[in-house]
C-alpha positions in Angstrom: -0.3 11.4 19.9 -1.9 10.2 16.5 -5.4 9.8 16.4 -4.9 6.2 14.8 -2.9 4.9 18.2 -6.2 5.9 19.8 -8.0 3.0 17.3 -4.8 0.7 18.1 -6.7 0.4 21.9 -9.9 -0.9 19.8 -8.8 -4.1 18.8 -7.2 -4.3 22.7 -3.5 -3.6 23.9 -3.2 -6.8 25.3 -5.4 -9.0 23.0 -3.5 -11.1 20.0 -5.3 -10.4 16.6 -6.6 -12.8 15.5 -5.2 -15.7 13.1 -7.8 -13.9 10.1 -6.2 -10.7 10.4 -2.7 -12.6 10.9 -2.9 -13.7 8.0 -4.8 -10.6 5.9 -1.5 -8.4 7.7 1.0 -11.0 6.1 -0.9 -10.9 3.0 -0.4 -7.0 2.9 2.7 -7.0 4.1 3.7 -9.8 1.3 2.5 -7.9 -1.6 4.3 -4.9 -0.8 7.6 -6.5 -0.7 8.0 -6.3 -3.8 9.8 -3.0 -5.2 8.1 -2.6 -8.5 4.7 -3.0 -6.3 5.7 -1.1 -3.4 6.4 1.8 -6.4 2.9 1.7 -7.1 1.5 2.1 -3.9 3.2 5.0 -3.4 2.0 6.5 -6.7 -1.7 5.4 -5.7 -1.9 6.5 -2.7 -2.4 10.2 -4.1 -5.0 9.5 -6.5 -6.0 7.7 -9.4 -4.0 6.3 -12.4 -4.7 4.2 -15.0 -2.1 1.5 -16.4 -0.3 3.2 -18.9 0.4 5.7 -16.5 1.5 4.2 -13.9 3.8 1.8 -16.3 5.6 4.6 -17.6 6.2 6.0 -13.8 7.9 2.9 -12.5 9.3 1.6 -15.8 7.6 -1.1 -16.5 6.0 -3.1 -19.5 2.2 -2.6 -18.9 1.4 -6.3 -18.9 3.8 -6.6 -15.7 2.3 -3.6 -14.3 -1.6 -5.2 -14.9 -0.4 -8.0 -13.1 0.9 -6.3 -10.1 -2.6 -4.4 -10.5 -4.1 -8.0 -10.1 -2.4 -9.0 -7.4 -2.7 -5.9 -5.5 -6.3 -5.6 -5.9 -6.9 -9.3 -4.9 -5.0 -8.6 -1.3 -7.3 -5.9 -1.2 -4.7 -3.0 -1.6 -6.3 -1.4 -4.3 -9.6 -0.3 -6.1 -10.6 0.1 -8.9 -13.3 1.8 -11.2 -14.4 2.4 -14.7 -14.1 5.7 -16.8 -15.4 4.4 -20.1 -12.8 1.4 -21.3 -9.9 2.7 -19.0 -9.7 1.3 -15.6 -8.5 3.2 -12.8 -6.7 2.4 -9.5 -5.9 3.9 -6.2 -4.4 3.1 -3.1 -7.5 1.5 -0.7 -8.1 3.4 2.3 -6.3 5.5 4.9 -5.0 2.8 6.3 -3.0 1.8 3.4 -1.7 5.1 2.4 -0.2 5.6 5.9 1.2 2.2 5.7 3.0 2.5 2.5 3.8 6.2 3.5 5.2 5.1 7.1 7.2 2.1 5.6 8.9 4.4 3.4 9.5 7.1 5.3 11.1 4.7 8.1 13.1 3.3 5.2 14.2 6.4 4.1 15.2 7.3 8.4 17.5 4.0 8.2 19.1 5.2 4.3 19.7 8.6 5.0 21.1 8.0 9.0 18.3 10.8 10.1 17.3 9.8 14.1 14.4 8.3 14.6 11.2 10.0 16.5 8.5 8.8 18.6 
């Protein structure tokens, strides 16, 4: 058992979330539809890269990659700070780490045939 399905009983087993965090989940799970932004979450979720970086990583023009940034950081996915002029961005939270890490992971299960586990 995970500590996390321990904080699943918090917001109640049997209680629907709510229609705000209906709609932040859908947000979420929205933004990281995308391949070229799912990409990036993964890279982020490790630490800190800056846009040049993380556009040569997933092979994209940096002005697509900013954007994807924007978007990100708008769903609140992502943080950012300041070192000098370069801005800096990482995955936000443990929460989504694991979920970018988990949907991959589960992806990877379903690619590769490997049997699922509980």
């Amino acid at each position: 058992m995970y500590a996390r399905d321990n904080e699943a009983t918090a917001m109640g087993a049997q209680q629907l979330p709510t229609g705000e965090q209906v709609t932040a989940a859908v947000t979420a799970l929205r933004m990281l539809a995308d391949p070229t932004r799912l990409r990036l979450l993964w890279l982020l979720r490790e630490g800190e890269h800056d846009v040049g970086t993380l556009a040569a990583a997933v092979g994209a023009a940096r002005p697509a990659v900013s954007q994807h940034l924007g978007k990100l950081l708008l769903a609140g996915l992502v943080s950012t700070r300041r070192e000098g002029r370069r801005a800096l961005y990482r995955a936000r939270g443990g929460h989504v780490r694991r979920l970018v890490t988990e949907v991959l992971y589960a992806a990877d299960h379903q690619v590769t045939g490997t049997p699922e586990h509980d």
